[in-house]
C-alpha atoms as one frame of an Amber mdcrd trajectory, in Angstrom:
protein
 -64.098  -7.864 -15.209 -60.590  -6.957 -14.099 -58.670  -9.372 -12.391 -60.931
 -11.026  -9.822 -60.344 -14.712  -7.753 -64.121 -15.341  -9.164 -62.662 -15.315
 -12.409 -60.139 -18.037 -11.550 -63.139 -20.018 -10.346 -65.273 -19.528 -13.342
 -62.678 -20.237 -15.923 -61.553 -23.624 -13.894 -65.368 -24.477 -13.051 -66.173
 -24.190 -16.701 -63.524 -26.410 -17.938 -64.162 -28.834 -15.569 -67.952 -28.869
 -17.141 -67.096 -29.201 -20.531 -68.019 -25.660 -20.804 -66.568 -22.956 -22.868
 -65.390 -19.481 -21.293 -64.436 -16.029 -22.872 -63.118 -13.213 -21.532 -64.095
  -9.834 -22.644 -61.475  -6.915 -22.973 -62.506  -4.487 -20.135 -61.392  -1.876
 -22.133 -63.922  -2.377 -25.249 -66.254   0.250 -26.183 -69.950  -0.719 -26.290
 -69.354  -1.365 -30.593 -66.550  -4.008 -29.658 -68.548  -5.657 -26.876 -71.549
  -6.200 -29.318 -69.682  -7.721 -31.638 -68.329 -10.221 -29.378 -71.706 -11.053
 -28.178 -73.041 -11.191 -31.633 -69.497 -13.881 -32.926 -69.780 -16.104 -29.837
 -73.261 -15.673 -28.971 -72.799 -16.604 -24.824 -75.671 -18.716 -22.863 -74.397
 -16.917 -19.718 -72.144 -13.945 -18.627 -70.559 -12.562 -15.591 -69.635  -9.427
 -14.872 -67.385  -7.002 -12.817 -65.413  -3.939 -12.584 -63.469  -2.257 -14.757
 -60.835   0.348 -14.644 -61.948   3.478 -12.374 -63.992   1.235 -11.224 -66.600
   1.076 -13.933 -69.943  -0.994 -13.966 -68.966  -3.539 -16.952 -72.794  -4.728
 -16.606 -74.126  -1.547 -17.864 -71.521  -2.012 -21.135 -72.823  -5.564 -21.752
 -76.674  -4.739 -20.850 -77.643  -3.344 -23.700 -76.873  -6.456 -26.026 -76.864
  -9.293 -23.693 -79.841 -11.578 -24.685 -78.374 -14.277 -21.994 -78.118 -14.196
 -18.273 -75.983 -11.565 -16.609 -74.743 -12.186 -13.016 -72.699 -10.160 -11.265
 -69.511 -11.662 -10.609 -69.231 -11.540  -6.628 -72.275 -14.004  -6.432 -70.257
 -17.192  -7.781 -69.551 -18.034  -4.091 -72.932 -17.865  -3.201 -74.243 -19.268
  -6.410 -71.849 -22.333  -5.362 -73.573 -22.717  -2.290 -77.348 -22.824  -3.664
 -76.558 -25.094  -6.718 -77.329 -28.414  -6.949 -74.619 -31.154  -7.461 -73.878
 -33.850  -9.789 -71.884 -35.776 -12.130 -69.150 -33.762 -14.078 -69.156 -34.961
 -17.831 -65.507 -35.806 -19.079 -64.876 -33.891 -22.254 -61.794 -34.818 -24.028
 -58.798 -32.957 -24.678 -59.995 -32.111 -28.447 -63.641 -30.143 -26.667 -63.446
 -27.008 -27.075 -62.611 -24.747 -23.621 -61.751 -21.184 -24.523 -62.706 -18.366
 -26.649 -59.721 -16.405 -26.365 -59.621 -12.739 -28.549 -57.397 -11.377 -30.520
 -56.392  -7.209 -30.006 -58.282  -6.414 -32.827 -55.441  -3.961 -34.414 -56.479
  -4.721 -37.864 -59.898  -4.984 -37.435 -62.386  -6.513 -35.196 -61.445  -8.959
 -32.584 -61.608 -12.323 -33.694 -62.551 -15.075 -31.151 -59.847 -18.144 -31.881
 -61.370 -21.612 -30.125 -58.909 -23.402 -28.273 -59.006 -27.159 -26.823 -58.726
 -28.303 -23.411 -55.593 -29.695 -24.958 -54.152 -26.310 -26.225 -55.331 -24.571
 -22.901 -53.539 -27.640 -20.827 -49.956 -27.673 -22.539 -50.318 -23.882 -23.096
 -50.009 -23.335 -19.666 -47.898 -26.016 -18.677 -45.390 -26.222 -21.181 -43.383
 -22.920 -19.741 -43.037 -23.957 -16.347 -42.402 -27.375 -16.979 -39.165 -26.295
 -19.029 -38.080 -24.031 -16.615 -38.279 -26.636 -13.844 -41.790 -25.246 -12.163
 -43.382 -27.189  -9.160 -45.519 -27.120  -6.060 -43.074 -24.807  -4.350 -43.629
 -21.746  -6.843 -45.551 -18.774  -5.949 -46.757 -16.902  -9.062 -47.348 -13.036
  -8.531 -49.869 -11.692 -11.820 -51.175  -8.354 -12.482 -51.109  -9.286 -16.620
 -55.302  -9.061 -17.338 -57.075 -12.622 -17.351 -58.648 -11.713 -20.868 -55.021
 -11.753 -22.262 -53.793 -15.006 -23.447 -50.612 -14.606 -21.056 -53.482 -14.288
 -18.165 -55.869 -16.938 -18.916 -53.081 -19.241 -20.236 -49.633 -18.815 -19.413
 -49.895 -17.454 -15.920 -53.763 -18.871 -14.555 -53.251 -22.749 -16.091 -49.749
 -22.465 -15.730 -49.652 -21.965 -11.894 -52.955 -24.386 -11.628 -50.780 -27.260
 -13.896 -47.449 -27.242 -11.245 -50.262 -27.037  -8.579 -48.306 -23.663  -7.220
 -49.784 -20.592  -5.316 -51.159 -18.165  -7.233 -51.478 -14.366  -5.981 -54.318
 -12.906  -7.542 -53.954  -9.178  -8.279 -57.071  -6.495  -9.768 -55.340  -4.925
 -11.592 -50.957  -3.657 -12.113 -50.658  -1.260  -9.669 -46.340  -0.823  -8.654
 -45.822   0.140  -5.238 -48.502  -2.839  -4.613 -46.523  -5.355  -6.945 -43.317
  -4.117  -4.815 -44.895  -4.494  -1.869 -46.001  -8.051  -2.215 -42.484  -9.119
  -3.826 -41.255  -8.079  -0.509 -43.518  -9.877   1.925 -44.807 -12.964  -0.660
 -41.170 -13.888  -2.038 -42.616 -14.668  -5.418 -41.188 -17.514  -8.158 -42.349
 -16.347 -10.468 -44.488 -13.589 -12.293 -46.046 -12.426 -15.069 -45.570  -8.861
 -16.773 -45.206  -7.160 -20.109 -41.707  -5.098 -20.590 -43.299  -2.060 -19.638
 -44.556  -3.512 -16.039 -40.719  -4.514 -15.751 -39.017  -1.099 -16.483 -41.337
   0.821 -14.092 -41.122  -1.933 -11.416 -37.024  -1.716 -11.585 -36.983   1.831
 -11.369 -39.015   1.786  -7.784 -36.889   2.904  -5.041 -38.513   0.822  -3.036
 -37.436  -2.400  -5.074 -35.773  -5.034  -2.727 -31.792  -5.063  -3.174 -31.588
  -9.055  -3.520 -34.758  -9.234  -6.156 -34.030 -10.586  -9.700 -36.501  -9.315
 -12.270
């Protein structure tokens, strides 16, 4: 799915179970998304939009031999399940699946700990002095390391706000600069060069 506040859920709910979450590329053709399916072989999947707002279901249908649950249930899934005990996997379980681009080749899934995924995410903001106070602004996709990492545990470690955004869209980004007064953000340099040339860019903002 593109960016969605169900994913946020998911990927905390999971490692809170001792689970292990991977997020699919929404742009992967139906050859890419079969071979992730066949390398990680999931027990459940969730599923949302994509860009133009395309049905990512009827991508993964096809080869999903699991589950497949649209991704707007989770609150209402919450509601209906049963509770219990959380297990208490250690920091060397494994927690995420995250994939590589794939530019010389096919994606390769690399397993991750709840260790890696912890100090990944909290290492940045702890050096740069990040606390309860921040308010992180993201449009970078949660199925890139800098989404599901860097910006989601990052902002969940310093126990900050965290804007969640579909998908980069400028005069939105701008917009919510203005009236939010993020922190901090995350971006790629190309998000930064068309951001700073908006006219509509506030005069005191540091990028």
């Amino acid at each position: 799915s593109r960016n969605a506040l169900e994913s946020v859920v998911v990927q905390h709910a999971c490692t809170l179970a001792g689970m292990v979450v991977a997020h699919f590329n929404t742009g992967w053709s139906q050859a890419e998304v079969r071979h992730a399916c066949e390398l990680i072989e999931p027990s459940l999947g969730f599923t949302g939009q994509g860009f133009r707002d395309a049905d990512l279901g009827e991508r993964l249908a096809p080869f999903a031999t699991f589950p497949v649950l649209p991704l707007n249930d989770v609150a209402a899934i919450a509601e209906t399940s049963r509770t219990g005990d959380l297990p208490d996997p250690g920091p060397d379980a494994p927690c995420l699946i995250q994939f590589t681009s794939g530019t010389t080749g096919k994606s390769k899934g690399a397993l991750l700990s709840q260790r890696c995924v912890l100090y990944g995410g909290w290492l940045r903001p702890a050096v740069y002095g990040g606390n309860e106070h921040d308010v992180w602004l993201n449009a970078v996709p949660y199925h890139h390391i800098g989404g599901s990492i860097a910006i989601m545990v990052g902002a969940l470690a310093t126990a900050s706000a965290f804007v969640v955004l579909e998908r980069y869209d400028r005069d939105q980004t701008v917009r919510l600069m203005r009236e939010l007064r993020p922190t901090r953000m995350g971006g790629v340099p190309t998000m930064w060069h068309d951001i700073l040339s908006s006219p509509n860019l506030p005069s005191e903002s540091t990028v």
